[in-house]
N, C-alpha and C positions, 0 to 999 in steps of 0.2 A: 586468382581465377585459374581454374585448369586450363593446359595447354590444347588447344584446338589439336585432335586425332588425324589432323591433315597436314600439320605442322608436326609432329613428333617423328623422328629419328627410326629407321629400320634399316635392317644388314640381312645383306644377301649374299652368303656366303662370307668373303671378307670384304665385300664392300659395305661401307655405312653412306647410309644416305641422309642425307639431314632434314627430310620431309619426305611425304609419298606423294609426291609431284612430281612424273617424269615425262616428257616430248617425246612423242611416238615417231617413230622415223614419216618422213615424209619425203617423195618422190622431190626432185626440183629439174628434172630435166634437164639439166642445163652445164653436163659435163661435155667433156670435148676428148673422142677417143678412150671414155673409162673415167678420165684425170679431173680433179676437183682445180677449179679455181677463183678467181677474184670472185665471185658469187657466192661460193661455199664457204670463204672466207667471212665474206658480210656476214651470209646466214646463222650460222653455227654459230658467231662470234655475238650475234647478237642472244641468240639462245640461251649462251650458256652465261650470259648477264642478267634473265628474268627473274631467279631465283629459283626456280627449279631443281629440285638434287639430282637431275641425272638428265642427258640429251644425250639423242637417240641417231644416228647418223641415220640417212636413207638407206632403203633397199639395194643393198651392192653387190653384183652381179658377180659368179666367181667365175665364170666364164663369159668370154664377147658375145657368144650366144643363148646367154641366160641374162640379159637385156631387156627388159621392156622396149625399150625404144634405145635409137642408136645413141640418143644423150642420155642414158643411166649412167653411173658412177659405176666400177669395178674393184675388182682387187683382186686381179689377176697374172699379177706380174710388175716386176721393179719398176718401171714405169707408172704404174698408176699408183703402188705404192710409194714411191718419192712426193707425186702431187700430194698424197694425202698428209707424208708426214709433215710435210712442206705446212702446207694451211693449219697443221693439229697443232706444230710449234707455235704457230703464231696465236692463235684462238688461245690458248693456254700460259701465252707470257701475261694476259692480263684475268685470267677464269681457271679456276683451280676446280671447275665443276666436273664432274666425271663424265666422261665419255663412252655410248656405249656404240656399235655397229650393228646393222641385218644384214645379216650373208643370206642372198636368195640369186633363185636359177628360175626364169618365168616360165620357162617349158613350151606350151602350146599358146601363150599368152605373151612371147616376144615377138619383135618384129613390125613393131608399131611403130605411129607418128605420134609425136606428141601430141597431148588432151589439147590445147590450147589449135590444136591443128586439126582436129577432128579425132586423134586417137586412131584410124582405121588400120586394120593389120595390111602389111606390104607382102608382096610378092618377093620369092626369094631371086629373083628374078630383075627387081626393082632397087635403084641405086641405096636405098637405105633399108632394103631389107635380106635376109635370109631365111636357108630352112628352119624352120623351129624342127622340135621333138618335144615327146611325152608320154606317159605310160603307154599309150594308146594310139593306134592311126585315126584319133577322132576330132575333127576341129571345133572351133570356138561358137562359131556357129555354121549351120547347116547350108551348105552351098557355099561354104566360104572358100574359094580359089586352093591354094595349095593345104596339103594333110600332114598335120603333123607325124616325124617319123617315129614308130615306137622304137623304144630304148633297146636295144641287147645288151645282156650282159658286160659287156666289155665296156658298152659307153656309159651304165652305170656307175661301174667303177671310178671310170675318168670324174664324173660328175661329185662323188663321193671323195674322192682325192681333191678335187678342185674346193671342194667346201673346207678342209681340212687343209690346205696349203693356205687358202684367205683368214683362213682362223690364225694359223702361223704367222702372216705378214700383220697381220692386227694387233698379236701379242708384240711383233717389234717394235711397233711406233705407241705402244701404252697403251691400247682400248684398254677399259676396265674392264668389259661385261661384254659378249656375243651373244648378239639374239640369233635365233635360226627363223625365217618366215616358210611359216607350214600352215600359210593363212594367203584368203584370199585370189583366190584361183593360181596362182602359179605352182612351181613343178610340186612339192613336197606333198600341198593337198592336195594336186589332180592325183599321186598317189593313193590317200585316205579316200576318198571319192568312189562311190559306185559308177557315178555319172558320168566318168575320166579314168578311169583303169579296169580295160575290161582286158587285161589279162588273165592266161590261164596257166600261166607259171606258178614261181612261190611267192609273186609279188603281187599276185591278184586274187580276186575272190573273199575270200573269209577277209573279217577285219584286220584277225592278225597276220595275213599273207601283204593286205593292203597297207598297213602299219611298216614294213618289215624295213622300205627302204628310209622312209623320213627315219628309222628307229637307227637305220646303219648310218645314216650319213650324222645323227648327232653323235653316237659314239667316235665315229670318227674325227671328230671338230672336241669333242669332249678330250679326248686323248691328244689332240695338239695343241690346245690351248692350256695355259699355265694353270697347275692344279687346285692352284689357290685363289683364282679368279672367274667370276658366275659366267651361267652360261643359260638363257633364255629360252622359251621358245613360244613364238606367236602362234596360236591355232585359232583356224575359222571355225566357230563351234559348233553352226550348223549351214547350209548350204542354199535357204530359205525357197526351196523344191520339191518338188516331188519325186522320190529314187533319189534322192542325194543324200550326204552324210549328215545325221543328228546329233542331237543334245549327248545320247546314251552312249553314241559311238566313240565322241570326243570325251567322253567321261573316263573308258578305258583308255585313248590314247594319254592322256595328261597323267593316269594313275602309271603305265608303264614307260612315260618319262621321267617320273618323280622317281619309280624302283631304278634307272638308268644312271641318276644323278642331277637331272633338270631342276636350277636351282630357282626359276620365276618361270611363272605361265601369264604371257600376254591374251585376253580373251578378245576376241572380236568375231566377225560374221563373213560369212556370203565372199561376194564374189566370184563365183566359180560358174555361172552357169547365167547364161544373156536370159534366159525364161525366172530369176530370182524376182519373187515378190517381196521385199520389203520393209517393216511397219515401222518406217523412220520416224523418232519423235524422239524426249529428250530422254537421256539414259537408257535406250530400248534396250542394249546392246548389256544392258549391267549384269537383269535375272540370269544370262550365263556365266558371265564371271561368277553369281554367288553358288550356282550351282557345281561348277568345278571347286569352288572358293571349299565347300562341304565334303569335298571329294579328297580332295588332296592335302601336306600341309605345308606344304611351301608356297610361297607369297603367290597371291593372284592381280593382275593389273586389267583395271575397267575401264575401257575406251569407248568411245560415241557420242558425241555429241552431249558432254558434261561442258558443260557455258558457267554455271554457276556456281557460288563461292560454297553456298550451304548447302546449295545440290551435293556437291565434291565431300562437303563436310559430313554429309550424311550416309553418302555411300562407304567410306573408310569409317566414320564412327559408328554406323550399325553392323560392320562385318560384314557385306555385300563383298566388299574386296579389300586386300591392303596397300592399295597405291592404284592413283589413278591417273592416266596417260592424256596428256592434251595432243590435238595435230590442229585442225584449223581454226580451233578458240585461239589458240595461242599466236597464230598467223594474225590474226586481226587485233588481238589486244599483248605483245610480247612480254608486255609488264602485269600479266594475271597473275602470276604468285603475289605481285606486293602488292595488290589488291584485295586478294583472298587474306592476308595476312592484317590489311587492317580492316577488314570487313570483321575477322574472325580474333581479333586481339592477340594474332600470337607476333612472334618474331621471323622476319627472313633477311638472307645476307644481299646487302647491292653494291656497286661498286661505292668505292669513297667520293669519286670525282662526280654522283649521282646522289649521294646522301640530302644536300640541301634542297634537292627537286620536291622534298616531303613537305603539306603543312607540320606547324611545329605540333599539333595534337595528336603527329603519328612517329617523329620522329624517335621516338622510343622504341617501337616496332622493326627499328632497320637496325641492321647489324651491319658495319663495313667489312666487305673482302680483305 
């Protein structure tokens, strides 16, 4: 019987992945000071036990003030890089799974309390908040208390060096693969964005004015990270608005990442704008992935609310995309690959001390670490 197209082997770059099952980073709120700990530990370690070929650390801030909220994860300094290397040893004495990072700076979208808290942005004024910045002195929403500051040139730079220093302390402690987040309302797309960068410099206006800094800050991360290992990047592919960024626009950005060196395109949507309508359902989020997928020829990855085994099988074996990213399927069921694997007959790797947990009519399908 052929091997299920969900289960088959792809490289990106030099990395080989032993399936197109990868965990999209997801937010956990729950560092202290930038610094991962006993939480991150559990997390991850449980991750990178699902069978998944690749897990994706959370959005990690390369500055304190490219923060969502004051508990995001950083990697900003020896300090937060020790916590990280600290948990990545551990996670890795018993998961040989690869590890990848998101270096992201939230821009006009820090400053918050966490979701479980309400989420509401702070005052910079307020014990757990500060100034944000962003392309633009334009806030999140309208009436909302303090204005994000726009960038000058010089604090560009800093932000641009700050991506490109977090790419450096990643390559110390082994990341495999850097994603850059140029999705989902924070800084890189309020860049891309009509609706967030009304500037009238070279970094506003035309796409490619609007392009110009997400396009600086990858070569800069490009250039400090080890030449032999991929480098990502997430775009929200349209802004689900009106006067926001589209399908056609993201179509040029992902083609002038791909001429850069962008070795995988994460697809996904929206966020950038409190007026976004929607039309959440299952795989909504894919028809853009197949449409970059046509665009460009380096791997594309499909996220949204793929729940199922032959959903998943369908999207990678009709070419929609070539790997596809779980976030809260996989929060609720952590052992979906070895499920998708005997749903679909092929093989995935679990730990040994987990191999008898199988009936014996699937025990063939598991492979020990």
């Amino acid at each position: 019987m052929a091997t299920a197209r969900l289960f088959e082997p792809i490289e990106i770059r030099s990395l080989r992945l032993t399936n197109r099952i990868v965990i999209a980073p997801m937010c956990q709120y729950s560092a202290e000071d930038g610094c991962m700990n006993d939480w991150h530990l559990m997390h991850l370690g449980k991750l990178s036990l699902s069978g998944a070929a690749l897990v994706t650390i959370e959005a990690t801030a390369v500055l304190p003030e490219g923060r969502i909220t004051y508990a995001d994860l950083g990697l900003w300094n020896d300090q937060t890089l020790a916590a990280m290397a600290l948990t990545l040893e551990s996670v890795r004495r018993w998961s040989d799974t690869p590890i990848a990072i998101q270096l992201s700076h939230a821009g006009r979208k820090a400053s918050s309390e966490v979701p479980w808290k309400g989420g509401a942005r702070f005052q910079p004024t307020d014990a757990f908040g500060w100034a944000t910045v962003a392309p633009s002195a334009v806030p999140y929403r309208d009436g909302e208390g303090a204005v994000p500051e726009a960038l000058d040139r010089e604090a560009l730079k800093r932000i641009r060096d700050a991506f490109a220093d977090a790419a450096r302390r990643a390559a110390r402690i082994g990341i495999d693969l850097v994603q850059i987040h140029v999705a989902h309302g924070y800084l890189l797309h309020q860049f891309l964005s009509p609706l967030t960068n009304r500037r009238e410099d070279d970094y506003g206006g035309s796409l490619e004015n609007r392009m110009r800094f997400p396009l600086e800050v990858f070569d800069a991360v490009r250039a400090a990270f080890p030449p032999d290992k991929p480098i990502s990047v997430r775009l929200s592919a349209t802004d689900w608005t009106a006067g926001g960024l589209e399908l056609d626009q993201t179509l040029a950005v992902a083609q002038a990442l791909e001429k850069r060196g962008c070795d995988a395109l994460h697809i996904s949507t929206g966020g950038l704008h409190p007026d976004q309508r929607v039309p959440v359902g299952p795989g909504y989020q894919v028809p853009f992935a197949r449409a970059v997928k046509q665009t460009v020829r380096i791997p594309v990855v499909a996220v949204g609310l793929i729940t199922g085994y032959d959903q998943a099988e369908a999207i990678v074996g009709t070419g929609d995309a070539d790997m596809i990213a779980l976030a809260r399927t996989i929060l609720f069921d952590p052992n979906w690959p070895w499920h998708a694997a005997a749903q679909l007959g092929a093989r995935v790797r679990v730990p040994k001390q987990y191999l008898r947990s199988q009936p014996s009519r699937y025990r063939d399908l598991f492979e020990s670490e």
